[in-house]
VMD Tcl script that draws the C-alpha trace (Angstrom):
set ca {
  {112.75 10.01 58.78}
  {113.33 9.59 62.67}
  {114.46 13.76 62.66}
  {110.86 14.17 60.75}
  {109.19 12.70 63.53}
  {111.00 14.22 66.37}
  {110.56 17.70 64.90}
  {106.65 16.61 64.90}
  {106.84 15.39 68.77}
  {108.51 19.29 69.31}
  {106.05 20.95 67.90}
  {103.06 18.80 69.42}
  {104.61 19.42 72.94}
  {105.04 23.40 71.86}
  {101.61 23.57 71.01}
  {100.35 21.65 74.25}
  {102.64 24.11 76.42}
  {101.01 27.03 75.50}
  {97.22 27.86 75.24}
  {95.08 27.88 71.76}
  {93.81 30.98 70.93}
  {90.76 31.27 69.49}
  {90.86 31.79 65.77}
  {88.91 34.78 65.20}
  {91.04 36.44 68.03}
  {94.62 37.72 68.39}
  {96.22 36.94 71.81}
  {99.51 39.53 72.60}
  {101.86 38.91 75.88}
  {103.06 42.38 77.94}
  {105.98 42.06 79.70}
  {105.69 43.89 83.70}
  {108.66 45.42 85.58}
  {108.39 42.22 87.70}
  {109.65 39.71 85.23}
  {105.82 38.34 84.65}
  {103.79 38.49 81.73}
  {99.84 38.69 81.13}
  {97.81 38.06 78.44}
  {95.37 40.15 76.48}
  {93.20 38.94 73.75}
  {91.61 41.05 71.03}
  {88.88 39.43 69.15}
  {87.32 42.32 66.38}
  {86.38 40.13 63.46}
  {83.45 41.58 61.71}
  {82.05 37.89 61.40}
  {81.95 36.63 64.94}
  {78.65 36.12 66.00}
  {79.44 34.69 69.70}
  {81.18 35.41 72.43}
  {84.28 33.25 72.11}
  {84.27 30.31 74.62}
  {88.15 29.42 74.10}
  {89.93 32.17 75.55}
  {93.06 31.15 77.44}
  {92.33 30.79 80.95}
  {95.21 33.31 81.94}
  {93.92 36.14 80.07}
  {94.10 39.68 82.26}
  {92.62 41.71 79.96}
  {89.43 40.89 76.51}
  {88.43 43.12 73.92}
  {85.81 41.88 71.87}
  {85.01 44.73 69.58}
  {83.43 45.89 66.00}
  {81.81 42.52 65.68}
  {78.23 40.72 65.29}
  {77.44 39.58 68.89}
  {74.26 40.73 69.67}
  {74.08 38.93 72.88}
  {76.32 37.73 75.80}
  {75.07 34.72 77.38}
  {74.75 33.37 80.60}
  {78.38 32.99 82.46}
  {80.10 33.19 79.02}
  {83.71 34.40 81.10}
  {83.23 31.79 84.01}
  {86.87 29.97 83.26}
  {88.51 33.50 83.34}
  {88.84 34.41 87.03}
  {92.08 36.35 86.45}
  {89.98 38.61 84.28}
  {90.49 42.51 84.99}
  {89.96 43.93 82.12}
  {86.63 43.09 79.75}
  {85.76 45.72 76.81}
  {83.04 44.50 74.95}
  {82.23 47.88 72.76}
  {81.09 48.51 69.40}
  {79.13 46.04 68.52}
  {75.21 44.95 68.06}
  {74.52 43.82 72.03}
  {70.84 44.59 72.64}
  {70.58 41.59 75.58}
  {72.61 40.98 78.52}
  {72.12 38.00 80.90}
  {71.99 38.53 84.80}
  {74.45 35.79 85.28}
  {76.64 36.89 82.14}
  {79.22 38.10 84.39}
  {79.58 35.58 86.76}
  {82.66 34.76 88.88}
  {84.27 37.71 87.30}
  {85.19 38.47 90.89}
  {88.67 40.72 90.37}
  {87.40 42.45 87.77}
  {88.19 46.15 87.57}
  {87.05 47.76 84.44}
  {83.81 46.86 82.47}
  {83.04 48.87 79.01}
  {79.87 48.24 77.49}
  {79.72 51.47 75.15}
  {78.55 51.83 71.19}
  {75.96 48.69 71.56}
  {72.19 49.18 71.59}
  {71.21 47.51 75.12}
  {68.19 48.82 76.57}
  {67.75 46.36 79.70}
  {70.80 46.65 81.67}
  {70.82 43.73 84.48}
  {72.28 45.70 87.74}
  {71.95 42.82 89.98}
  {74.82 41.11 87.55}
  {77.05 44.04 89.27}
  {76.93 42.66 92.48}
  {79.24 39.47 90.74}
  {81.92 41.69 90.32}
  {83.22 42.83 94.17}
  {85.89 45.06 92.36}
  {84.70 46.77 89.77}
  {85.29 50.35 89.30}
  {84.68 51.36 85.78}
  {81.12 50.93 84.51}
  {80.87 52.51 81.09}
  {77.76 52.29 79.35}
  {77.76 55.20 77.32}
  {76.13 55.11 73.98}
  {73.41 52.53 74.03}
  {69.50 52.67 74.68}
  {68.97 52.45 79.05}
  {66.12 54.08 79.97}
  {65.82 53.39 83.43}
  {68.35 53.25 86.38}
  {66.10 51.35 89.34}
  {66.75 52.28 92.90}
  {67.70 48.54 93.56}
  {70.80 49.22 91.78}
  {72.02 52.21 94.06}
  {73.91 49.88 96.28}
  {75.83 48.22 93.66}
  {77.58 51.72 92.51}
  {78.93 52.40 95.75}
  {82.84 51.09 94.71}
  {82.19 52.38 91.62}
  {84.80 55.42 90.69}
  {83.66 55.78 87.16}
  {80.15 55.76 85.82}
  {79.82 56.71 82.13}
  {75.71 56.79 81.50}
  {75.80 59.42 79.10}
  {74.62 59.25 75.20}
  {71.40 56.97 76.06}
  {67.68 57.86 76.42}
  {67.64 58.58 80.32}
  {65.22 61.14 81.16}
  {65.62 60.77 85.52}
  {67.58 59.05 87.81}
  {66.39 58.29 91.94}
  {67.32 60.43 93.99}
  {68.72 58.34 96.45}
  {71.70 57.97 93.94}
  {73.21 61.13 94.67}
  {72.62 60.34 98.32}
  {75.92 57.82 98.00}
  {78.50 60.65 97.07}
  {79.54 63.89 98.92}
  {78.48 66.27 99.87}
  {75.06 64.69 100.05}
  {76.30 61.50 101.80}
  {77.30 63.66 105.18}
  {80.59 62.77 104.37}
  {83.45 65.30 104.32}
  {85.08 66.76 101.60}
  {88.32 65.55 100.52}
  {90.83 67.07 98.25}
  {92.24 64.20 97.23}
  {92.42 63.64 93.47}
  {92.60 60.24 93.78}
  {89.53 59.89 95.70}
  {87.43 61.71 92.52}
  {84.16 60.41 91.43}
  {83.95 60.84 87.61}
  {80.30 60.77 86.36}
  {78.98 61.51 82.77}
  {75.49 61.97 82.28}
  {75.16 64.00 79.01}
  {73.39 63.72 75.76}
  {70.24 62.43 77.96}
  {66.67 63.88 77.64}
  {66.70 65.33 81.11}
  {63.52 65.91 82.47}
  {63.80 68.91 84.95}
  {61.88 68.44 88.18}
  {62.51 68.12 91.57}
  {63.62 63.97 91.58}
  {67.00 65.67 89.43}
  {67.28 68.06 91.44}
  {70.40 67.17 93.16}
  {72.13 66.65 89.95}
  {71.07 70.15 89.19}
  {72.79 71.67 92.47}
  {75.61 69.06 91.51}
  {76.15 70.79 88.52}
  {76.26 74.18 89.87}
  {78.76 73.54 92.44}
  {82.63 73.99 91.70}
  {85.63 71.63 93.80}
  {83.22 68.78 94.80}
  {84.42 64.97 94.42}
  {82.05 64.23 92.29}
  {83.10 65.24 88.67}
  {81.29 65.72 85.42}
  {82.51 64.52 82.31}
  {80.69 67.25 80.78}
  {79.29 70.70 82.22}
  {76.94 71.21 79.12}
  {73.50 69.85 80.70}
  {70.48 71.09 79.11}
  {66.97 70.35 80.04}
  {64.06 68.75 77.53}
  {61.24 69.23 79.33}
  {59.23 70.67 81.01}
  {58.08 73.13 78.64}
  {59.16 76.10 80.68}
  {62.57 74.73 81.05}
  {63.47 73.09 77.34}
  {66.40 73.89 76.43}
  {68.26 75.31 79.76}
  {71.06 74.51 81.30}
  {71.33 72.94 84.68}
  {73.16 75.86 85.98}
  {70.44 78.42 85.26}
  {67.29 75.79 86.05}
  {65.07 76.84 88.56}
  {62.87 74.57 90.06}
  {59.04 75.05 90.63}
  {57.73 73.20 93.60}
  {60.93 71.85 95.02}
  {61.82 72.94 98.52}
  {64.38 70.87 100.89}
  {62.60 69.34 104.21}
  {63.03 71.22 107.48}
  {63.41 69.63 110.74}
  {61.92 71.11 113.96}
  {61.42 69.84 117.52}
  {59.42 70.76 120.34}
  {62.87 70.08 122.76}
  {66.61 69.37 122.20}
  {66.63 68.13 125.54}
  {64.45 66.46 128.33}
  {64.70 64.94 131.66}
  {62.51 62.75 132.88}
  {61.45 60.69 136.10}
  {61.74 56.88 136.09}
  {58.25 55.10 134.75}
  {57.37 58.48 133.60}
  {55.03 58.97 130.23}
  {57.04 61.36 127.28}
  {55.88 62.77 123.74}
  {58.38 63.71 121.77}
  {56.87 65.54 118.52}
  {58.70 66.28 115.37}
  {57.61 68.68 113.02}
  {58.48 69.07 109.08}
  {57.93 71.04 106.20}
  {58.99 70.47 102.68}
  {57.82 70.22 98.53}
  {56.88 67.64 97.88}
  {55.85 66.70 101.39}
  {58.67 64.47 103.30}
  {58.32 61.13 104.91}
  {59.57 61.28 108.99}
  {61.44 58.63 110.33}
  {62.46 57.89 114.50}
  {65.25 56.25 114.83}
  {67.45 55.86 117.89}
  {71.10 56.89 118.07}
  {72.06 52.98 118.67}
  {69.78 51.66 115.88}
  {67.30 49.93 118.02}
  {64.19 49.99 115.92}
  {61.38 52.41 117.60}
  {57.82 51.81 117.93}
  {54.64 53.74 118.96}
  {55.11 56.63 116.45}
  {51.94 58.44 114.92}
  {51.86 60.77 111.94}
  {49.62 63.12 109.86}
  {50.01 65.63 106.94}
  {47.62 68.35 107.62}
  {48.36 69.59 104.02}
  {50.89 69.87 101.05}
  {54.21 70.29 102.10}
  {53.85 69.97 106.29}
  {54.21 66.56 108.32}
  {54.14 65.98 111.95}
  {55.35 63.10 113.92}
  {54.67 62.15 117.40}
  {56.27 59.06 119.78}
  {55.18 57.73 123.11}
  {57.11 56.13 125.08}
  {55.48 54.42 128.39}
  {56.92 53.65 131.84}
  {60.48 54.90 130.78}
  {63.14 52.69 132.16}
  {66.88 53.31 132.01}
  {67.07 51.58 128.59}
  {64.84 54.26 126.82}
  {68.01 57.22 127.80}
  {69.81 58.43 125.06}
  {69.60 60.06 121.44}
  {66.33 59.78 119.71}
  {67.03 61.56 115.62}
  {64.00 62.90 113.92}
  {64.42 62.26 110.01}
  {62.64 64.04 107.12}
  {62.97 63.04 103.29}
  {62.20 63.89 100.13}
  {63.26 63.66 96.30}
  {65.05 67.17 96.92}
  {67.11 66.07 100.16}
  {67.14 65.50 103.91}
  {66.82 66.85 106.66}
  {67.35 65.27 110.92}
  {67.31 66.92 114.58}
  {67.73 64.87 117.52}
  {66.57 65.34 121.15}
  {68.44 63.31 124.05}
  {66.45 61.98 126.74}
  {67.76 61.43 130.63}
  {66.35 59.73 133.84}
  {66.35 61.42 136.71}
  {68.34 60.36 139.40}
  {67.63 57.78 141.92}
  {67.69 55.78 145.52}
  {68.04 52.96 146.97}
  {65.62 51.68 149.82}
  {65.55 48.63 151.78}
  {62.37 46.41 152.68}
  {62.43 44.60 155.57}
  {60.18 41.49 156.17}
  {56.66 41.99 155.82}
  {54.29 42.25 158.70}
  {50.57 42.00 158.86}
  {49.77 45.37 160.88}
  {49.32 48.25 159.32}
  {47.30 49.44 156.04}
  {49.36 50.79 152.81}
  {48.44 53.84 151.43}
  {49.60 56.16 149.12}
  {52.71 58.40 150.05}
  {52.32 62.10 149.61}
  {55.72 62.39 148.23}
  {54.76 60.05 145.00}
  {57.49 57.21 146.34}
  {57.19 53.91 143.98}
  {58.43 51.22 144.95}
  {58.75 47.93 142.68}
  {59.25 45.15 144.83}
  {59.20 41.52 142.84}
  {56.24 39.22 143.18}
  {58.03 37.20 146.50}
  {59.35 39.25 148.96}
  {62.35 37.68 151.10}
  {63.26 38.55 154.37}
  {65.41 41.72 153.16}
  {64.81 42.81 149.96}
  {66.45 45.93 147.62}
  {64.43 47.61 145.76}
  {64.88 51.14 143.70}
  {62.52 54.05 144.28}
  {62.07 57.23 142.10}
  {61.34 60.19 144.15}
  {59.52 62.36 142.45}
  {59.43 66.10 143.93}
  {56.41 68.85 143.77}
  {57.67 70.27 140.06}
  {59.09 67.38 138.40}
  {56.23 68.44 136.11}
  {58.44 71.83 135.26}
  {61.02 69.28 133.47}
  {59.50 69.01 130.18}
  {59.87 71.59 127.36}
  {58.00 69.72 125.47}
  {54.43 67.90 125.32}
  {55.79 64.88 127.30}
  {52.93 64.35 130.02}
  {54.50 62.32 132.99}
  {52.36 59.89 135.03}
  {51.96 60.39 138.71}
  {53.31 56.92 139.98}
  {50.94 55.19 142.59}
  {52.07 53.15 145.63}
  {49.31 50.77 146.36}
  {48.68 47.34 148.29}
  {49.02 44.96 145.48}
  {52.37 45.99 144.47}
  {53.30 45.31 148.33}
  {51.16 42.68 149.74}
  {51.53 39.25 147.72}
  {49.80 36.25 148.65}
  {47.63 37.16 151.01}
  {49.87 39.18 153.62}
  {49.48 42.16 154.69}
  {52.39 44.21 156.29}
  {54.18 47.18 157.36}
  {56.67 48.92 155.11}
  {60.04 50.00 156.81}
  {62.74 52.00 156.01}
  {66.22 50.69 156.85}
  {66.19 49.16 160.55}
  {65.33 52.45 162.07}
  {61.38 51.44 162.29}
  {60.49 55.01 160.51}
  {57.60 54.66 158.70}
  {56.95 56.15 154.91}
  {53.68 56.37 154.40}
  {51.21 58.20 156.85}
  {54.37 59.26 159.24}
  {55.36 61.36 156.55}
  {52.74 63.56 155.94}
  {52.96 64.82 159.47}
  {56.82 65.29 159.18}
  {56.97 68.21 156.20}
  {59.48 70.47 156.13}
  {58.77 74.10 156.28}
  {61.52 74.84 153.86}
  {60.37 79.00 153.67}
  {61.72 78.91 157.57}
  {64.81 76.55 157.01}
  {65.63 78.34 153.59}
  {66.57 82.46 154.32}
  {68.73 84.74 152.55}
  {67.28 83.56 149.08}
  {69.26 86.00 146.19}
  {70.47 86.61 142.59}
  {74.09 87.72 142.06}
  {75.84 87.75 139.30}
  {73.57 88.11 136.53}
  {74.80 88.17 133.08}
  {72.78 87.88 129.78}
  {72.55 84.16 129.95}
  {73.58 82.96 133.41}
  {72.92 83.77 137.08}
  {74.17 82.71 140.02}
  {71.43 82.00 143.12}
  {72.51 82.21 146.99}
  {70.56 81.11 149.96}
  {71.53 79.99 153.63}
  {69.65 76.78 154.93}
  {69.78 76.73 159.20}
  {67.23 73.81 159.31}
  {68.31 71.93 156.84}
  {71.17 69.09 156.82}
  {74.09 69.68 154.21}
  {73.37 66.75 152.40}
  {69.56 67.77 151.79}
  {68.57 67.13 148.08}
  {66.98 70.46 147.20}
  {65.55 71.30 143.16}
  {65.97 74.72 141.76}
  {63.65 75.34 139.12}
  {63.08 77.98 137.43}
  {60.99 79.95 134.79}
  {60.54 82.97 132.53}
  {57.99 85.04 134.81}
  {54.27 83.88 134.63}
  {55.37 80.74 131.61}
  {54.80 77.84 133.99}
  {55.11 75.46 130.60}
  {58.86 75.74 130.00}
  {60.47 75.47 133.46}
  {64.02 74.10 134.04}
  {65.73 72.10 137.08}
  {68.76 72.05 138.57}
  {69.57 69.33 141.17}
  {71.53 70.05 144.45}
  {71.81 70.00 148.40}
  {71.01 72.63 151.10}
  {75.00 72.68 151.88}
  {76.21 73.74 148.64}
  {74.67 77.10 149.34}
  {74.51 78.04 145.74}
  {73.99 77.19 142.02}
  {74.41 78.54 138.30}
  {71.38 79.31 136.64}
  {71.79 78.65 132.79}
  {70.53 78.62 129.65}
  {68.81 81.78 130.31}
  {67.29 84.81 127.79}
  {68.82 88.04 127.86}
  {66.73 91.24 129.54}
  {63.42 88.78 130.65}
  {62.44 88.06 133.99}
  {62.60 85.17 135.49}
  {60.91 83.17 138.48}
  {63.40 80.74 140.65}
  {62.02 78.59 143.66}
  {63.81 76.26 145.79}
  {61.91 73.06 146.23}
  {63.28 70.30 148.88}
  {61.95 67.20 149.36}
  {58.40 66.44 151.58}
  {58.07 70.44 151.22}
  {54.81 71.67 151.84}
  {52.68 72.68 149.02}
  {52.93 76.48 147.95}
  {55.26 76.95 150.88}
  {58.45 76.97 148.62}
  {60.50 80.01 149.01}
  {60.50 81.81 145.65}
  {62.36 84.86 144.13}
  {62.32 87.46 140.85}
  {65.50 88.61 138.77}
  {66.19 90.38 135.31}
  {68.75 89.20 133.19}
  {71.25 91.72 131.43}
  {70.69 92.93 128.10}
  {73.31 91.38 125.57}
  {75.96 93.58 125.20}
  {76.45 93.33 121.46}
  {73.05 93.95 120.78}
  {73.51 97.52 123.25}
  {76.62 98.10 120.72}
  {74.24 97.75 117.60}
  {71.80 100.19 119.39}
  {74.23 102.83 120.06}
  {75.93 102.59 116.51}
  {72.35 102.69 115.15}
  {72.05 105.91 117.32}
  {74.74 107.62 116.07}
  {74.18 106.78 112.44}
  {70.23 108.27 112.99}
  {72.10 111.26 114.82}
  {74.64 112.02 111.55}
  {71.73 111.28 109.29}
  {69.46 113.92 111.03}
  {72.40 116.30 111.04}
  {72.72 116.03 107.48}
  {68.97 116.50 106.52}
  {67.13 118.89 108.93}
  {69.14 122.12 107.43}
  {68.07 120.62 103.86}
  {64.24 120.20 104.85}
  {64.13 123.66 106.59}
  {65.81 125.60 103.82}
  {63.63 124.42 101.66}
  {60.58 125.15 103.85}
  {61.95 128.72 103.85}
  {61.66 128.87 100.45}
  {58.49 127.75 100.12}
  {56.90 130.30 102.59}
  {59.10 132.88 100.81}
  {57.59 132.45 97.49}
  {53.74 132.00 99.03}
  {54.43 135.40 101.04}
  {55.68 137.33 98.61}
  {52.33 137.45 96.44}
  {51.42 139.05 93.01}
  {53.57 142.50 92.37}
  {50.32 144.99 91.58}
  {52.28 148.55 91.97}
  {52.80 148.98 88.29}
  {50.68 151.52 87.10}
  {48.78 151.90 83.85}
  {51.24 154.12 81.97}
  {54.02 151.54 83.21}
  {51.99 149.19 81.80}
  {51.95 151.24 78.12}
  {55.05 151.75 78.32}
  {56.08 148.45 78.67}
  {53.38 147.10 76.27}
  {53.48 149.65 73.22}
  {56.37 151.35 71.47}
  {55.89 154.31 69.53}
  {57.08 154.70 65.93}
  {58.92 157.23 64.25}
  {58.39 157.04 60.71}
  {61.19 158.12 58.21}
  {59.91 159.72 54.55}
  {61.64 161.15 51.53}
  {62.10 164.82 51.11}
  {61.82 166.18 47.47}
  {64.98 165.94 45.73}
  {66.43 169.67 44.98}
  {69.62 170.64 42.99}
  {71.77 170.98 45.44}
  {70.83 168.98 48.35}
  {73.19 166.73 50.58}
  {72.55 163.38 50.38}
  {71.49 163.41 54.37}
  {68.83 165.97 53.50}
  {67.37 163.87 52.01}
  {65.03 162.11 54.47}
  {62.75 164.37 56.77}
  {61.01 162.86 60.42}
  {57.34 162.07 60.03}
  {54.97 163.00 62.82}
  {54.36 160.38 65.51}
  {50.21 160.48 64.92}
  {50.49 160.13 61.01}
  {52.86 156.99 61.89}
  {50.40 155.85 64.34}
  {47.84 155.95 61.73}
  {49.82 154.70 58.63}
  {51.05 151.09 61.09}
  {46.55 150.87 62.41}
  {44.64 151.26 58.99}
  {44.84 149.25 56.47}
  {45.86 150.12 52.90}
  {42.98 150.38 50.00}
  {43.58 147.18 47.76}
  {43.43 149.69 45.04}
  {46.80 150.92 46.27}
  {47.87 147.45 47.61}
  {47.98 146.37 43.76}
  {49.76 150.03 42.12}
  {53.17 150.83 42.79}
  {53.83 155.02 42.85}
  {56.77 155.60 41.22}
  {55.93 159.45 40.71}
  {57.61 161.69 43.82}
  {54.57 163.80 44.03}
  {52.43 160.87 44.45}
  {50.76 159.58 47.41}
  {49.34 156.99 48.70}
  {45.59 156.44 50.29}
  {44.76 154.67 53.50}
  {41.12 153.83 54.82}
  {40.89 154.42 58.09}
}
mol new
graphics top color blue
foreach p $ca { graphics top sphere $p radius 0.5 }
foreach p [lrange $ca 0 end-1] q [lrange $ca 1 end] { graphics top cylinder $p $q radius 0.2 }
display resetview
């Protein structure tokens, strides 16, 4: 009796040690290399109903398959955060909770395929960090929402094929290379394997990056299955992706009025973006360290075209840098950028303010900013801005002329002279009279070195100090709209023209600062002609030269023959008897002498006269005769004539 009931303690304490599992299920240890064991349960009894709720709590991988669940509820796998592995296939599902899969957060594999869901909850995905494997192949989904794009992006292995999908967004192929920008890797591990067949494709332009998908051959992104056919439209049932064409589908283009512009301090720019595209793409600023960007204006002037202006007002420092232009539609994207810089700029000193002399406006545009209290010495930053600075844009930017007046100097009542330093020069009126005459400082101005694209200008400056600022800017010849700048000082004695056109002329001036108006010294030069375009000329040349060779003896022998045969005319020297001759033949008609007793058989025919020959072959034969056959020797026959 006492071994009875310690063999009933064993097996109670057996029983407690390890888990239950659940009777409709089958639970199976695997043994690892490391000397640990998981747990998988199998639950495929055609008469469960529910998901089971008593799975041990260690379990790594469930299969609940061939069964009657037609639901999973709301966190039915909770208790099972060591869960990896959940197959839930074959079976009657048609709803899915959106917390079903919560705290599922190491799993790695979900299968979902063979059940009849048609409402697939995407945001459930984002409960499951590490999923991988999402296969839903074989049910009813009609619809994959953009909202669900971000959840796929860990995702190696997407299975949506077999169900009633007819597009997806486009922004989903906008994840994966090469559409993401992102380069392509050979790695085999790093493979995205996507099946999307036995779907009722609808072939426009939101699919058509799957179509280009399909036609391209070592990509990461892999097909399960290259056999994708079209069912609609009409014109394209039945075709493959690989031979679709698309009607009305056309990837944006991206232009810009300027890759590049430089701009004074406070200065107004435009910078204008211009796009074209089926169906007609959205544009989008954006700067290159995210900063959001304002004061944009856009219009479509018709189907397929877009343009995009932004302003920006008073430029300051901040406002430098990369400014991206972005176009979009369903059948891709499209960016340019154009980089902005501030010209340079100076320091200037204010001394304290006295109540003497009238501010006015310099002639040189000087600004200064001075703050709202002056002390008794103040720094302050001025923007010179010299006669061209207008030359600097290559684009619609319109800069505004910066004005120096009283109220941005005189605060609270006083009234005072501006100084320069502590050398008592003054910057306003003083400086008008005090222009340089930079045509008599500036001599020797010249081109040397001119190539297709660069040139290098000279020039000697006797009146000037080396460590003038001067501004070379220059132009193609009479196009005052696109002129370009070069900053640099009277000492260097000369600069590299860039950027420049091959064979056009060109206009350079040398501008220095408080130059008189029209008085800057100015100079023409031709670029070089581009040498490989000079070696496509002359091979042209010689090609035209063989070809010529080759065909002038052809044209004029057959020219020769022509005139030949026109000269030569109808041949009228044959006479009348030729003619006869040629036209008539005379007969000589053979008869039958009488037969005698001794003749030879060669005897026996005798010549007829030509004129009774004649005469016989002309008339005609009496139809008496024509219907009797002479047999007699002596007879003979009658013709009318």
């Amino acid at each position: 009796m006492r071994q009875l009931l310690y063999m009933h303690v064993f097996l109670c304490c057996l029983s407690t040690a390890h888990p239950f599992c659940p009777s409709q299920c089958t639970c199976v240890f695997h043994g690892r290399t490391d000397g640990t064991r998981t747990r998988s349960v199998l639950c495929n009894d055609p008469d469960m109903s529910d998901i089971p709720v008593n799975v041990p709590v260690d379990t790594v991988k469930l299969r609940i398959e061939k069964t009657g669940v037609r639901r999973i509820p709301t966190e039915a796998f909770y208790y099972l955060a060591e869960l990896r592995y959940l197959w839930i296939t074959y079976n009657s599902i048609t709803s899915v909770d959106t917390a079903s899969f919560y705290n599922l957060k190491v799993l790695h594999e979900l299968r979902l395929d063979g059940n009849m869901i048609s409402m697939f909850p995407w945001e459930s995905l984002k409960e499951m960090p590490r999923l991988r494997t999402l296969d839903l192949h074989n049910n009813r989904i009609t619809n994959v929402p953009s909202e669900a794009i971000p959840y796929f992006l860990n995702i190696t292995y997407l299975d949506l094929s077999s169900n009633k999908l007819a597009t997806l967004p486009s922004d989903l192929m906008d994840i994966w290379p090469p559409f993401n920008g992102a380069p392509i890797s050979t790695n085999a591990s790093q493979k995205i394997v996507l099946g999307i067949q036995d779907n009722p494709w609808f072939c426009d332009c939101k699919i058509s990056k799957l179509i280009e998908l399909s036609k391209m051959v070592n990509t990461p992104v892999v097909l399960m299955d290259l056999v994708l056919t079209c069912s609609g439209p009409d014109n394209l049932a039945g075709v493959l992706f690989q031979r679709a064409e698309l009607d009305n589908c056309v990837k944006p283009s991206v232009m810009t009025s300027a890759t590049k512009i430089t701009s004074p301090l406070g200065s107004n720019v435009l910078l204008r973006c211009d796009a074209t595209g089926f169906p007609t793409p959205a544009l989008n600023w954006a700067k290159s360290d995210g900063s959001p960007v304002n004061n944009t204006v856009q219009e479509s002037p018709g189907d397929g075209v877009r343009w995009s202006i932004m302003s920006l007002h008073g430029i300051l420092y901040k406002d430098a840098g990369n400014y991206s232009c972005k176009a979009k539609n369903v059948a891709g994207n499209a960016e340019a950028s154009i980089s902005i810089s501030i010209a340079g700029s100076s320091s200037t000193t204010i001394p304290p303010v006295t109540p003497s002399i009238e501010i006015g406006p310099t002639s040189q545009g000087t600004t200064f900013t001075p703050p709202t209290d002056i002390p008794n010495s103040t720094t302050i930053t001025s923007t010179v801005l010299p006669r061209t600075s207008t030359t600097l844009y290559t684009t619609t930017a319109t800069p505004k002329k910066p004005k120096t007046t009283p109220s941005n100097i005189i605060q609270k009542g006083k009234q005072g002279k501006i100084q320069q330093g502590g050398n008592g020069r003054k910057l306003a009126a003083d400086e008008k009279s005090k222009k340089i005459d930079v045509s008599k400082s500036v001599k020797d101005l010249k081109i040397v070195e001119e190539t297709s694209d660069t040139a290098v200008l000279l020039w000697t400056a006797d009146g000037l100090s080396n460590d003038a600022p001067l501004t070379v800017v220059y132009s193609p010849y009479d196009e005052d709209d696109s002129k370009s700048t070069v900053e640099t000082n009277a000492g260097s004695g000369k600069v590299l023209l860039e950027g420049l056109s091959s064979g056009m002329r060109y206009s350079v001036c040398l501008v220095a600062k408080g130059s008189a108006a029209g008085k800057d010294p100015c100079i023409d030069f031709y670029t070089l002609d581009n040498v490989e375009d000079g070696g496509q000329n002359q091979l042209f040349v010689i090609i035209s030269g063989i070809a010529c060779a080759l065909v002038l003896p052809l044209i004029a022998l057959l020219l020769y023959k022509i005139l030949a045969l026109y000269c030569k005319g109808p041949n009228t020297g044959l006479d009348e008897e030729e003619l006869e001759k040629e036209s008539y033949v005379k007969f000589e008609t053979i008869s039958m002498k009488q037969r005698t007793l001794n003749s030879h058989p060669a005897e026996l025919w005798a010549r007829r006269q030509t004129r009774e020959s004649e005469r016989m072959l002309l008339c005609s034969r009496s139809s008496i005769d024509s219907q009797m056959t002479y047999k007699s020797d002596s007879s003979r026959s009658e013709y009318l004539c």
